[in-house]
N, C-alpha and C positions, 0 to 999 in steps of 0.2 A: 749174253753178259749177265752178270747176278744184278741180281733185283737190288741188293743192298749196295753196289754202288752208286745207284741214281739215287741212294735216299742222300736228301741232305743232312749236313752232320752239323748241328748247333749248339753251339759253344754258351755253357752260363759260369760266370765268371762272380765270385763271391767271396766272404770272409769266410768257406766253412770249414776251417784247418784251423781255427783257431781255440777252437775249446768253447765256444760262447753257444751256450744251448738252442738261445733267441735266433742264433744265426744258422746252426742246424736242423730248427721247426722250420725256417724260410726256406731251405733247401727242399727239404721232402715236400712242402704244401706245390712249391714250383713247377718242380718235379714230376708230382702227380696230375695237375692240374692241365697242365703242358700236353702230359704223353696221354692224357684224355681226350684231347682235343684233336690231338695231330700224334697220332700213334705210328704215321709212317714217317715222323722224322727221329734223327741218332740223337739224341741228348751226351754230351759229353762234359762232365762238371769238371771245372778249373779253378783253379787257387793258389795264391802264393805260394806257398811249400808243398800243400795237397800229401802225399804220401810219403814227403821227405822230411813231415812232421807231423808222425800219427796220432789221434786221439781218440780215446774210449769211443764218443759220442760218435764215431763217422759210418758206428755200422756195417767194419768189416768191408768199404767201398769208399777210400780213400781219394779226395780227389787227384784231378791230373795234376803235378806243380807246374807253377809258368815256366819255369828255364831263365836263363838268363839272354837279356835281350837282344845281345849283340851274337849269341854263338850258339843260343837254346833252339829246343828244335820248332820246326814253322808252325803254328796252330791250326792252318788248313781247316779252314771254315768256310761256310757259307751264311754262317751270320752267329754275332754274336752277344749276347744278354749279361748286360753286369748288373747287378742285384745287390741289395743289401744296404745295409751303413758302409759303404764303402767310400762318398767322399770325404778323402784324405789326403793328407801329403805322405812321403817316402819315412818321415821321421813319426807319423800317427801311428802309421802301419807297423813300423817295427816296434813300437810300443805293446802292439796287441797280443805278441810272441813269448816274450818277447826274443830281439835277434838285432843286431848291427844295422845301421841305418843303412852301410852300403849294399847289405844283403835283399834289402826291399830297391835302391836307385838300380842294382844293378841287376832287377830283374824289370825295371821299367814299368812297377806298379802303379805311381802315381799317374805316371803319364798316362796310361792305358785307361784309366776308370776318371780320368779327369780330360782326355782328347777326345780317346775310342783310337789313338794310333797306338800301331805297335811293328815293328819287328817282325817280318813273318807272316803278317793278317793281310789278304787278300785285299789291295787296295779296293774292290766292287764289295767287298762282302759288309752287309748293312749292322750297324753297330744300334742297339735299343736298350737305353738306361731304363728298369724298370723296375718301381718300387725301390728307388734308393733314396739314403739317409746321407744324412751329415755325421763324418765321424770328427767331428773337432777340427778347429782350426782356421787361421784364418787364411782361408783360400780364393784366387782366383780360376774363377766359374765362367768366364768370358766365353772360353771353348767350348761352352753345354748351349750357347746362346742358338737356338733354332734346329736342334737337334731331337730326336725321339728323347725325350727323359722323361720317367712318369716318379711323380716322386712319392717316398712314401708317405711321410705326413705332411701337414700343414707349413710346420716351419722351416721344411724341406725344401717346399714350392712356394713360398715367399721367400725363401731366399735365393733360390734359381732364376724368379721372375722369368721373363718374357715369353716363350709359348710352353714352357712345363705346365704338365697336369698332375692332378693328384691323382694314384691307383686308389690306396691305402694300402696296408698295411697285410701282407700276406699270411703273417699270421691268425688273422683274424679266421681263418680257413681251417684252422691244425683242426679243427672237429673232425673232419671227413678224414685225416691222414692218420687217425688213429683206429686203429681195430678192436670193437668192446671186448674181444677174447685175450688181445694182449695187454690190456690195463687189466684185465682180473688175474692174468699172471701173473704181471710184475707186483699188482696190489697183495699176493699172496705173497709174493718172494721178500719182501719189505716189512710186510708184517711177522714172515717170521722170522727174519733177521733180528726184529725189535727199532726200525727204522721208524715205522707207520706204529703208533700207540694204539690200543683199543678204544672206542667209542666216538664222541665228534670232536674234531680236531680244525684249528684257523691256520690256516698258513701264513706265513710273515717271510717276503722277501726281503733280505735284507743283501746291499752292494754298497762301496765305498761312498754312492753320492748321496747315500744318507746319512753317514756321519758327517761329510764336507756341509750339507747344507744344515746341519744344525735341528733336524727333524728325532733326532737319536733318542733324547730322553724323555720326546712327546711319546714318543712311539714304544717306547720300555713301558711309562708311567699308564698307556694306554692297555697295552697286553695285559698288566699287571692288574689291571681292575677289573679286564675282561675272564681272568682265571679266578678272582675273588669272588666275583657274582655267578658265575656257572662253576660248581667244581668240579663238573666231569668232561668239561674240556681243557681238552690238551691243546699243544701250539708246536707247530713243526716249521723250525726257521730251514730257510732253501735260499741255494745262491745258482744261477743261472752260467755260473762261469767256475765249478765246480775246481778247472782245473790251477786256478788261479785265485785260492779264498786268501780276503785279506784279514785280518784277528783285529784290527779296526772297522772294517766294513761289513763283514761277513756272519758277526756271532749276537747272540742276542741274550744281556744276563737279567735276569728278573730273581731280586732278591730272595729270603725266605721260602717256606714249603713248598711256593706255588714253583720254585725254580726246576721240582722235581718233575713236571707236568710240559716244561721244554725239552725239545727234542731238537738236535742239528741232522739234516740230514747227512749222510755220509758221502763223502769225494766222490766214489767209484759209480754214482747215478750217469743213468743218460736221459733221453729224451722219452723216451719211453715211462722211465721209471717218475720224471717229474709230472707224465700227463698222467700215471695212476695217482700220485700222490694230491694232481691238484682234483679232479673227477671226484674222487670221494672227500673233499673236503665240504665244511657248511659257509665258509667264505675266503677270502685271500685277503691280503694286505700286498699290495706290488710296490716296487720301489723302478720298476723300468720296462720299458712299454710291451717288449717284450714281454714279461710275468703279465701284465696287466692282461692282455691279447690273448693269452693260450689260455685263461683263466675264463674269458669272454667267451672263447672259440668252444669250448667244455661245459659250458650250461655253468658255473660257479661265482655266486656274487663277487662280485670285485670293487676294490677302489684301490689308488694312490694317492701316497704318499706325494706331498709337495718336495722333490728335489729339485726343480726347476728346470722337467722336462715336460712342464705342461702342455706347450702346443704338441709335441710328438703322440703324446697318446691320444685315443682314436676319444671323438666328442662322446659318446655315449657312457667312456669313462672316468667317476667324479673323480676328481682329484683332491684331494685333504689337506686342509695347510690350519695353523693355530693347535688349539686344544685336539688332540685327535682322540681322546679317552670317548668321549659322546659318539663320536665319528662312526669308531670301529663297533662300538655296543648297537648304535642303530643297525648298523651291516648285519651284526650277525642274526643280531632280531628281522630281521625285516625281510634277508631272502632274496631280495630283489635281483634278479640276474637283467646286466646289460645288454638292453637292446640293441644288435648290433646289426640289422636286416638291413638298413641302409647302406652300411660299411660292406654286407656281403654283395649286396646286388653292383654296389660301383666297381667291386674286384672281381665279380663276374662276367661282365661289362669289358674292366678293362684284359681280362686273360682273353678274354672270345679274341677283343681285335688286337690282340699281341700275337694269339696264335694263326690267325687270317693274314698278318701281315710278313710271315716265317715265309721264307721259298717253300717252295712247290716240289723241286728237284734240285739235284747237286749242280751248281755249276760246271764242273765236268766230269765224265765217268772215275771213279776211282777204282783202282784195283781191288777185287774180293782177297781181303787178310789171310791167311790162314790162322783159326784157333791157337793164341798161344796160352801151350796145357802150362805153364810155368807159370804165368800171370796169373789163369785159371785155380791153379792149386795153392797159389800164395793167397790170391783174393777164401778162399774156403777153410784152410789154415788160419787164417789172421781172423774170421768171423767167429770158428771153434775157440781160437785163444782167449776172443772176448768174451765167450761165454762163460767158459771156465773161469777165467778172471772175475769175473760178474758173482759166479756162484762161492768161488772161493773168499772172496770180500765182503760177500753177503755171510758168508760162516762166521765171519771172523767178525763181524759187524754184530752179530746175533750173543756171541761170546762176553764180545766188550760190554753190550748194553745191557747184557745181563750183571760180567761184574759191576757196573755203573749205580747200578739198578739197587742191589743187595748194598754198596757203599752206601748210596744215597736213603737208604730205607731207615725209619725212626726206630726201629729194633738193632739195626748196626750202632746208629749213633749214640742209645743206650748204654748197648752193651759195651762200648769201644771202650770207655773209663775204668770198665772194672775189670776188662782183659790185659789194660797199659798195667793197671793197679797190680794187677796179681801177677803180671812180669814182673813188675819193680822188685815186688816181695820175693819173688823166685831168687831173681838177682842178689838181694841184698842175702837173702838163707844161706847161699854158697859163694 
């Protein structure tokens, strides 16, 4: 019999079909960490839609979709791990797409990451909540009550209560899941599109729950003085959900010259492209625990912003609330990168005995697949397409920032008056 049907085949079950960057760092740190430990078992990633709603960020390795729960096909596990911000209801979920509330009840989302039942799932097969979040709402958790859950942050597992634990937060890990060769790639390909500006640059996350909480003009008023006192840094605003910017949440305007010295990053980034961008910055400003995390996990000072997701981010990260102008000027002075040794050795900790507690072998022998070359060629095809996608938007990225660049420049704005002027005059001569 082939060796590969006794491996066990373990199901991780996540938001990472959704465009949310935070949520495909959590994927690959998983991922890696998992198939380090336990290299003979099958990893097979699962997701609401997975490849029936593709996104830049998946990597060319779309997850599996769930199906629908009454007629989809069986998930044939021998255990299965849901992950992420995933508690939710059926109406959070299709929010995150977005898509039809029916399209999330009637693939039996909520129920699945809020039971562990499902459709299809081997009644023996062991279900392990880990590192998961609150994704809004007011829900009943009755069902998680004496179950494996490890949660991600604090306010995660105070609101679980009874035997949940904390992991933290997987992110805190993305150091190891990035290769120094492909951040000096991406960091080349960025700068010479005209993404990444020359010399030291602050990153400023910016997502809708900073305009909601009212932190918006502290945090303008703060940039803004931090470009007055340094004039050779630049500020590169980034949103973590790329495919989904909001033009309330997502943009960041600082009046006068200094306006010239912000930069948005462009849509078409992934995850890659945000861990070159944060690695060579001189500090970050995060607005969600994710940025705060990959920012940690990279050696680069960090703080947040008070949007009022303070318990979620990991203690070692301050968080900012009042006058933030002081705040950010200390940061960038000061260097101080968060210590986050504690946070790794508990998430090292808890992957050892997440991965010890995995089967051993398949519950029962499964038939060896045969290679399918069609699945094969479309997975290689769709990773090529990314690229060239990547590289073509980067041209086109490189193009724009240049006209941007020449608009914005005090020699255009000079001369712009006397080139309107001397139309007028053409005009009125004939």
């Amino acid at each position: 019999m082939d060796g590969a049907a006794l491996r066990p085949v373990i199901g991780l079950f996540g938001a990472f079909d959704t465009g949310e960057l935070g949520e495909v760092a959590l994927r690959r740190v998983i991922e890696r960490e998992l198939i380090r430990r336990r290299p003979d078992i099958e990893l097979v990633l699962i997701a609401p839609l997975g490849a029936e709603h593709p996104i830049p960020a998946d990597d060319g390795r779309p997850a599996r979709p769930l199906g629908a729960a009454a007629t989809g096909t069986p998930l044939s596990l021998d255990a299965l791990i849901i992950a992420g911000d995933v508690l939710g209801d059926d109406e959070h979920w299709a929010g995150r797409y977005p898509v039809p509330v029916a399209v999330m009840s009637g693939r039996g989302v909520a129920a699945l990451v809020l039971t562990g039942r499902r459709e299809g799932l081997a009644s023996d097969a062991s279900v392990t909540w880990f590192a998961v979040g609150s994704g809004g709402g007011d829900l009943d958790l009755t069902d998680l009550q004496g179950k494996d859950v490890w949660a991600r942050d604090r306010a995660t597992q105070e609101r679980l209560g009874g035997t949940a634990v904390q992991s933290g937060d997987p992110v805190l890990l993305a150091g190891r899941a990035f290769a120094p060769e492909v951040l000096r790639r991406r960091t080349d390909l960025l700068r010479l599109c005209g993404a990444i500006p020359a010399g030291r640059r602050l990153l400023v996350e910016m997502a809708p729950s900073v305009a909601s909480s009212g932190s918006r003009d502290s945090l303008v008023s703060a940039v803004a003085a931090a470009l007055r006192t340094d004039p050779k840094l630049s500020v590169v605003v980034v949103t973590l959900d790329p495919t989904r910017r909001s033009s309330a949440g997502s943009t960041l305007s600082v009046q006068g010259l200094s306006a010239e010295r912000v930069h948005d990053l462009p849509e078409w980034v992934g995850l890659d492209d945000i861990g070159a961008l944060i690695s060579g910055s001189v500090a970050m400003v995060a607005s969600s625990p994710a940025g705060a995390h990959l920012a940690a996990a990279l050696g680069v000072p960090v703080a947040a912003v008070d949007t009022g997701l303070g318990p979620r981010f990991d203690p070692a990260i301050p968080v900012l609330g009042g006058d933030l102008t002081p705040a950010i000027a200390a940061l960038i002075a000061g260097k101080h990168v968060a210590n986050i040794d504690t946070a790794v050795q508990t998430l090292d900790g808890a992957f050892a005995e997440l991965a010890e507690r995995l089967p051993r072998a398949a519950e029962s022998p499964r038939a060896a697949l045969e290679p399918d070359t069609g699945t094969s060629a479309l997975a290689i095809l769709q990773q090529r397409l990314v690229d060239e996608r990547a590289a073509l938007q980067a041209e086109l990225s490189r193009v724009q920032s240049e006209l941007d660049h020449l608009r914005a420049s005090p020699e255009h704005r000079l001369a712009r008056p006397i080139r309107e002027g001397y139309r007028r005059w053409q005009r009125r001569r004939t």
